[in-house]
C-alpha positions as a printed Julia matrix, in Angstrom:
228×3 Matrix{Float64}:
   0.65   11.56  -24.09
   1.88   13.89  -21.68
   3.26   11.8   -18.58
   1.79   13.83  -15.12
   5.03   14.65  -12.43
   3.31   13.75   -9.12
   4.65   14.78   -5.92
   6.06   11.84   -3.56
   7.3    12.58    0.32
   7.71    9.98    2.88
   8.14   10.46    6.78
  10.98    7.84    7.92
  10.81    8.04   12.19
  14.19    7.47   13.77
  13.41    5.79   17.06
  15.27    6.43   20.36
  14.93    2.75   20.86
  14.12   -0.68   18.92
  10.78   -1.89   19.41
   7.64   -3.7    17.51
   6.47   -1.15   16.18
   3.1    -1.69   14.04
   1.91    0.24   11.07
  -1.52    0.13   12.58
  -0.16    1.61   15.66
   1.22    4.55   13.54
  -1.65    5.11   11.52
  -3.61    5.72   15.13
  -1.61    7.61   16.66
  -1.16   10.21   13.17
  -5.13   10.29   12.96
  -5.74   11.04   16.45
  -3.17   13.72   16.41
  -4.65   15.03   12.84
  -8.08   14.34   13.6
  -9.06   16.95   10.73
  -7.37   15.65    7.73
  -9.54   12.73    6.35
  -6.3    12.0     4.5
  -4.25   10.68    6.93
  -7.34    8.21    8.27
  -9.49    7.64    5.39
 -12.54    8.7     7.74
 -15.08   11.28    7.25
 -16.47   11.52   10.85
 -17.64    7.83   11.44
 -17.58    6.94    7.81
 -15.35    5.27    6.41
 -13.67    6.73    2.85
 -13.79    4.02   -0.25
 -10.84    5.14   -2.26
  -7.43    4.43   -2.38
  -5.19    5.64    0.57
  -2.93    8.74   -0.7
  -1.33    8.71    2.67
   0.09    5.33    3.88
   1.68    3.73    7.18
   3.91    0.93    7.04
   7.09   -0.64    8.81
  10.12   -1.26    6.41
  13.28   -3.07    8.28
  12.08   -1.66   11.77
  11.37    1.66   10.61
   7.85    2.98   10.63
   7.19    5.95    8.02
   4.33    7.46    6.02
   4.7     7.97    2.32
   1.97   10.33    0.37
   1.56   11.12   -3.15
  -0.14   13.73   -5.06
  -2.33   15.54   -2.43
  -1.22   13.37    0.61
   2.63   14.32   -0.1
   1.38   18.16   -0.16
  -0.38   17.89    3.04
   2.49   15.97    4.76
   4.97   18.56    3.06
   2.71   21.4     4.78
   2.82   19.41    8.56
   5.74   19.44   11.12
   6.7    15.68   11.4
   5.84   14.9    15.93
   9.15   14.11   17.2
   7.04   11.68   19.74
   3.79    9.31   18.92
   1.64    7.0    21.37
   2.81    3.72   19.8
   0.45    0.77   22.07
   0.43    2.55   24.89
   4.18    3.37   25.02
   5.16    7.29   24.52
   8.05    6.67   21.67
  10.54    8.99   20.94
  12.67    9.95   17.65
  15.89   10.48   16.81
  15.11   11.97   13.85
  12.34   12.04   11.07
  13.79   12.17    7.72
  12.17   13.33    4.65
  12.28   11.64    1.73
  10.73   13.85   -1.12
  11.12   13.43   -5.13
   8.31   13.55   -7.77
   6.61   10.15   -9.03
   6.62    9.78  -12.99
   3.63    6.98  -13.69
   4.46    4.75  -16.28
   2.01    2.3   -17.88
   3.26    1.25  -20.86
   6.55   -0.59  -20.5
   6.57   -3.9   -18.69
   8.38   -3.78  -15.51
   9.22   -6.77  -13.07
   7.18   -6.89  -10.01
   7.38   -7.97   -6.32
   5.47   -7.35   -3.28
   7.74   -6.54    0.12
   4.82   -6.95    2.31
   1.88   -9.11    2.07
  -0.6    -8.19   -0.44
  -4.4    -8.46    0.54
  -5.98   -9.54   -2.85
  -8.98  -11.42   -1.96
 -12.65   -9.68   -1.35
 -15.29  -12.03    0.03
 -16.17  -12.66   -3.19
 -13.15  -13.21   -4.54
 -12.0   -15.99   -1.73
 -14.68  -18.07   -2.31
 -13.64  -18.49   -6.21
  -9.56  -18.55   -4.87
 -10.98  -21.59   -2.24
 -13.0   -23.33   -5.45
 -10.2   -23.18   -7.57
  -7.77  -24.22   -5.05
  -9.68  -27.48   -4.08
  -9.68  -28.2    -7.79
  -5.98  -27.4    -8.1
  -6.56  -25.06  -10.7
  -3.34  -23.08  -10.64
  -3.84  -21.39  -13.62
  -6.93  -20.24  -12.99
  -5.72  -19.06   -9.83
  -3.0   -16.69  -11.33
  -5.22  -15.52  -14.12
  -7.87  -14.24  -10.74
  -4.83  -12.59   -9.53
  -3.38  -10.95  -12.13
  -7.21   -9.32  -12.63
  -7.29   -8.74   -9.25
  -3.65   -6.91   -9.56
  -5.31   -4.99  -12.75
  -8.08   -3.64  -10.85
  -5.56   -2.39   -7.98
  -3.42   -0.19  -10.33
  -6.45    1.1   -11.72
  -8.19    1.98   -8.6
  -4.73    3.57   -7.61
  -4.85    5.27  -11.15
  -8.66    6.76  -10.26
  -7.64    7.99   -6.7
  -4.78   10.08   -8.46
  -7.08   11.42  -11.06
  -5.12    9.67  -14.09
  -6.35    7.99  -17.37
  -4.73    5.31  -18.61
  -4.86    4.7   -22.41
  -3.08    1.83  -23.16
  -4.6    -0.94  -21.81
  -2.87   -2.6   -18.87
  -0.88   -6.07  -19.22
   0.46   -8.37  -16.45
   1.58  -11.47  -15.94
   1.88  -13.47  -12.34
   4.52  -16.23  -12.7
   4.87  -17.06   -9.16
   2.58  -16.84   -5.7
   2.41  -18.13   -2.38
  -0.46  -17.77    0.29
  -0.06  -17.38    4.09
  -2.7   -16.35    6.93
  -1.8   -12.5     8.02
  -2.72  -10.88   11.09
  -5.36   -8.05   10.36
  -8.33   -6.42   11.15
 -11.0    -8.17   10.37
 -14.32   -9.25   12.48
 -14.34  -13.29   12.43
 -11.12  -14.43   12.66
  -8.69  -11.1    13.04
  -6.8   -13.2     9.64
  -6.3   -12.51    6.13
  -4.86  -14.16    3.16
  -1.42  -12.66    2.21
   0.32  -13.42   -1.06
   3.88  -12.91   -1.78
   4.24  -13.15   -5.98
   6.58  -12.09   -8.77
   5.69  -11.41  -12.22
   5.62   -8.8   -15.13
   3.38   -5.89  -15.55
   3.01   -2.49  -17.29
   3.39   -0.28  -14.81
   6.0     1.46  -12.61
   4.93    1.71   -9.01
   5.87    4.72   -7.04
   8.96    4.06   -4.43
   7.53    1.81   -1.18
   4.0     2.1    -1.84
   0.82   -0.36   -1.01
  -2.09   -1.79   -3.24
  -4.83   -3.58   -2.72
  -6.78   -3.9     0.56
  -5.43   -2.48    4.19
  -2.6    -1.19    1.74
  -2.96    2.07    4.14
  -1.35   -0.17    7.31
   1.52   -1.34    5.18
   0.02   -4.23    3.0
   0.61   -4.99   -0.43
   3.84   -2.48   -1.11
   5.01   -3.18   -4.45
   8.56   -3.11   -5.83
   8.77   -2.69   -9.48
  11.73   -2.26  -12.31
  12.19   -1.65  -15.95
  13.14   -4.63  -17.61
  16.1    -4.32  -20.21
């Protein structure tokens, strides 16, 4: 098997001044100054794009960047970086925008260790109600079993979005998770589920990047490394 070389580039704004900055902020203020490029909003007019993001926003240590892959690092290698975005209603200037660029090799064969860095989104509608049921029944193992599918089903939705087929079939384990309410966009309550977790799986993530849902405003980014 021939392993693809996928192009990675990440935006990393400098700004003149600390602040809480918000990947959600970011993201609006990129797609109402590219209005044009579905691919930094995941919006086709009013409708909204089922796929996974190739263009992401997130906030890393106080810093907010982008990071794109494949087609979303060509089109951000083809824009000039704003050196001033509407963050909240507050004009915020930057130092500097660096560029981060380097080609993604996907590997998903050998097991790598796993963590997330930001919350990761797991849970559909459909999915909660069987986390709640097996919760109440203290069913932990059930429970990591429903995530590590769930985890499955991320990489290969990432997998589809980047055109790739995977042959070998994909194996992870979940040895440790823990569940907090995040802050999100969401009708009811405006909160999500967030896990943290650690665990083993057979895939190498590329460098800061998000899975599973609202992985576009910085959810879900996934750290992995070969094990010895």
């Amino acid at each position: 098997m021939i392993t693809p070389l996928i192009p990675y580039l990440r935006w990393e704004f400098v700004p003149a001044r600390p602040g809480d900055y918000q990947a959600h902020h970011l993201r609006g203020a990129i797609a109402s100054l590219y209005r044009d490029w579905s691919l930094l909003h995941q919006h086709a007019g009013r409708q909204y794009l089922y796929q996974h993001p190739l263009v992401q926003y997130k906030v890393l240590n106080g810093t907010p960047m982008m990071t794109g892959l494949g087609l979303g690092a060509e089109l951000l290698a083809a824009l000039e970086p704003p050196a001033e975005l509407q963050l909240n209603r507050d004009l915020v200037s930057f130092n500097d925008v660096r560029l981060v660029s380097e080609i993604y090799e996907p590997d998903f064969i050998m097991p790598h260790r796993f963590h997330f860095a930001t919350p990761w989104l797991a849970l559909n509608e459909e999915n909660y109600l069987l986390y709640r049921e097996f919760e109440s029944d203290e069913q932990t193992i059930a429970i990591g079993q429903l995530l590590q599918r769930i985890l499955i089903g991320n990489i290969l939705s990432f997998a589809k979005g980047l055109g790739l087929s995977i042959l070998a079939t994909l194996q992870g384990q979940i040895h440790h998770w823990h569940a907090e309410p995040v802050r999100a966009k969401q009708l009811d309550t405006g909160l999500m589920l967030g896990f943290a977790a650690t665990g083993e799986i057979t895939f190498s993530a590329p460098p800061l990047w998000g899975f599973g849902k609202q992985s576009s405003r910085g959810n879900g980014v996934m750290v992995t490394q070969a094990m010895e």
